[in-house]
C-alpha positions in Angstrom: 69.3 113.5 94.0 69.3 115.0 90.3 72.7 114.2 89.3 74.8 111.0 89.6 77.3 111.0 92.0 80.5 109.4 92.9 81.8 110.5 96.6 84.9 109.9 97.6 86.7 109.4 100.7 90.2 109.4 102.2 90.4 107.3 105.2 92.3 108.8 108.4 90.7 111.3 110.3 88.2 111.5 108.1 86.0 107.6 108.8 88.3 107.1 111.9 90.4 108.5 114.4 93.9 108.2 113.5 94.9 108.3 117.6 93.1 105.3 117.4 95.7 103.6 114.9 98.8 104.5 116.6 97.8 103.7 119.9 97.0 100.3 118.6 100.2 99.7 117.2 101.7 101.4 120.4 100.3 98.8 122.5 101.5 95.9 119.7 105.1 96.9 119.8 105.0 97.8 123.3 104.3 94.0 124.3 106.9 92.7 122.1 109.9 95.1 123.4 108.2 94.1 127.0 109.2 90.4 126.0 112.2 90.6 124.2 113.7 93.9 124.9 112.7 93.7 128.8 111.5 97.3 128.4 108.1 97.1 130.5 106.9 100.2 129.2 108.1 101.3 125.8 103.9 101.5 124.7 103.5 104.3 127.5 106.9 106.2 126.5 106.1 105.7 122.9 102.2 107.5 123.7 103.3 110.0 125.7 106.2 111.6 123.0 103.3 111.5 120.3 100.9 113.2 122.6 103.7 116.3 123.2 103.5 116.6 119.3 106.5 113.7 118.3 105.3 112.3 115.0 109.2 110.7 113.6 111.4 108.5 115.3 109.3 107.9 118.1 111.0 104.1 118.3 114.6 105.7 118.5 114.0 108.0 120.9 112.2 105.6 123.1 115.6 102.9 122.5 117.7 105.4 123.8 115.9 107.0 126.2 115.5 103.2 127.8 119.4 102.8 127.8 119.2 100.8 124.3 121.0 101.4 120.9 118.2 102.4 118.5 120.2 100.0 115.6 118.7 100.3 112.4 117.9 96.6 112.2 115.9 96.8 115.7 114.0 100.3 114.4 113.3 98.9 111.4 111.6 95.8 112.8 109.4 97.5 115.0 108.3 99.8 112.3 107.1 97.2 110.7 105.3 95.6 113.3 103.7 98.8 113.9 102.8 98.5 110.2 101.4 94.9 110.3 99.7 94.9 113.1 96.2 94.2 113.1 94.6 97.2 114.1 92.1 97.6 117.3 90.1 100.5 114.7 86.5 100.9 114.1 84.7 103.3 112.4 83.5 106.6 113.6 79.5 106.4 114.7 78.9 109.1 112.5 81.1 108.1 109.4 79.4 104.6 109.8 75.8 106.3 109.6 76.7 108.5 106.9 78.2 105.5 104.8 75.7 103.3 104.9 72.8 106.4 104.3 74.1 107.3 101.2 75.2 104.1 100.2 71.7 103.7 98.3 71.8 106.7 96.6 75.9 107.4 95.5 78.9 105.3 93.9 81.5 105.7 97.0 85.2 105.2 96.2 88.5 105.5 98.9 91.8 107.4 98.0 94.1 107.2 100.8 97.9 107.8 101.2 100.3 105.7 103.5 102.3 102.4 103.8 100.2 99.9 101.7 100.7 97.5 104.7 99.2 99.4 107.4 96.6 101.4 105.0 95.5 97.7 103.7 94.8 96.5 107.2 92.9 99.8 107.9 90.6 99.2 105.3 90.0 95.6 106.1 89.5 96.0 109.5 86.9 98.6 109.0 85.0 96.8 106.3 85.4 99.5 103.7 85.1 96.7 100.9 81.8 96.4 101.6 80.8 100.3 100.6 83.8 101.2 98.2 85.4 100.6 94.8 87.5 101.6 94.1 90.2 101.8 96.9 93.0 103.1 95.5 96.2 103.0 98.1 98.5 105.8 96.3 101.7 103.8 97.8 100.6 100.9 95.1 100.6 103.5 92.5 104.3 104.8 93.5 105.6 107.2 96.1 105.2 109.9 93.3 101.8 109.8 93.0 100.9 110.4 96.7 98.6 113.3 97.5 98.3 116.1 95.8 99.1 114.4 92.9 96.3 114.2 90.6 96.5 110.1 89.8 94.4 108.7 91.5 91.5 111.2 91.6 91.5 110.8 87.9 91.5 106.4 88.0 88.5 106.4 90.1 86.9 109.6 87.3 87.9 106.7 84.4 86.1 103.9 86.1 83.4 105.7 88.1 81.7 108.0 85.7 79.0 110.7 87.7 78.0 114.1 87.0 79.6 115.2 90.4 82.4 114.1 92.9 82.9 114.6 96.0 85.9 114.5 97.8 85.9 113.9 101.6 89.0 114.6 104.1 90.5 115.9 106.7 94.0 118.0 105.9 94.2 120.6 103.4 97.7 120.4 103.2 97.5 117.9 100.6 94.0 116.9 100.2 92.2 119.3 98.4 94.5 120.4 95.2 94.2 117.4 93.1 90.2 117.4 93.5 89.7 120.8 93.3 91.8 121.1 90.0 89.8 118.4 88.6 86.4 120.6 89.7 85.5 118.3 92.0 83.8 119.4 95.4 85.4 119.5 98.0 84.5 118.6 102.1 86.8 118.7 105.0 86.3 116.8 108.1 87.6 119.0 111.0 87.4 115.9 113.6 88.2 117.3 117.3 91.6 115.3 117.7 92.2 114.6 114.4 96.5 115.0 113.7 95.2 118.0 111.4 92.2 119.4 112.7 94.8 122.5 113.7 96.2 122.9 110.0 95.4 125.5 107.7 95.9 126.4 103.8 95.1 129.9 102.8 95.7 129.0 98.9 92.6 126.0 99.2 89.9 126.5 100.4 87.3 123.4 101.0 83.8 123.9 99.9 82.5 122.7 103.0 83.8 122.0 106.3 81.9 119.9 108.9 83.4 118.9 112.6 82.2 115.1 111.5 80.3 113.1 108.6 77.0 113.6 110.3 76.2 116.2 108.0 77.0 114.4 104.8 73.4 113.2 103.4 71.8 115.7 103.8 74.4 117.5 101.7 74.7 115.0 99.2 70.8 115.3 99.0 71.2 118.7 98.0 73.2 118.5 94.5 
């Protein structure tokens, strides 16, 4: 490699599965409403209204629909189960590949939106510490600097200087402005499954698009 560089990742759908996450926390919340709500399959009812395309108030739906009063109080706790829950994640075969191959060569960094508690766990459980720095969680910054905002794309520039960045992700919705404007590269992970594999932005284009990280090395090799 010629020039210095920092690549930088988001974390769902782009290193994991995000499926993988929510039926984890499906299956935590589903055991506790089987003890204490005596609804034996909330976890299944929960699964099957994400699957049709549900992606807010799963938990109220399934209350009602199982002859219970969604009460904020109730919702609200098993959000943040959901939230807290230890997550059954790993990393994808390819991302973990890719990670540790250009680990030797490139500063990595992580910029990832969500709840701090569940995007925290994420990161632990898939040992990110131990190829990134920094991980910057937008929610710490504030709920105004989320993605597209430019914030934390220029913290990890301050601390990480490099001739080139990379950004890696998976929607284009959000992900791509910020870098771009800052003239970083761009790469979209188009991960069969992922939530946004389907979503399109005619005004931001990526510079690359790949179906996995496989594919990553050999590109970084390249600049």
């Amino acid at each position: 490699m010629k020039n210095s560089i920092c690549a930088v990742f988001d974390v769902d759908d782009t290193l994991y599965l995000e499926r993988d996450y929510v039926s984890s926390g499906f299956e935590v919340v589903g055991s506790w409403a089987k003890d204490w709500l005596q609804i034996t399959d909330f976890a299944e009812r929960c699964w099957s209204k994400f699957t049709s395309g549900r992606r807010t108030s799963i938990f109220d739906e399934v209350l009602n629909d199982s002859g219970r009063t969604a009460e904020p109080e109730l919702v609200a706790a098993l959000v943040e189960l959901y939230r807290t829950h230890v997550p059954r994640i790993s990393l994808a075969p390819d991302a973990s590949k890719a990670l540790e191959a250009i680990s030797r060569d490139v500063t990595i960094a992580i910029i990832s939106d969500g709840p701090v508690a569940s995007q925290s766990r994420k990161v632990e459980k898939l040992g990110l510490r131990s190829f990134a720095a920094p991980i910057i969680l937008t929610e710490v910054l504030g709920s105004g600097f989320r993605k597209p905002h430019p914030r934390a794309f220029e913290y990890v520039r301050s601390c990480r200087p490099a001739d080139l960045y990379l950004y890696v992700a998976d929607n284009p919705a959000k992900d791509f402005a910020a870098p771009k404007g800052l003239g970083w590269m761009t790469v979209r992970v188009r991960r069969p499954n992922g939530l946004h594999s389907e979503v399109d932005n005619a005004s931001i284009t990526p510079d690359f698009e790949m179906s996995d990280c496989s594919m990553l090395p050999k590109l970084l090799a390249r600049m």
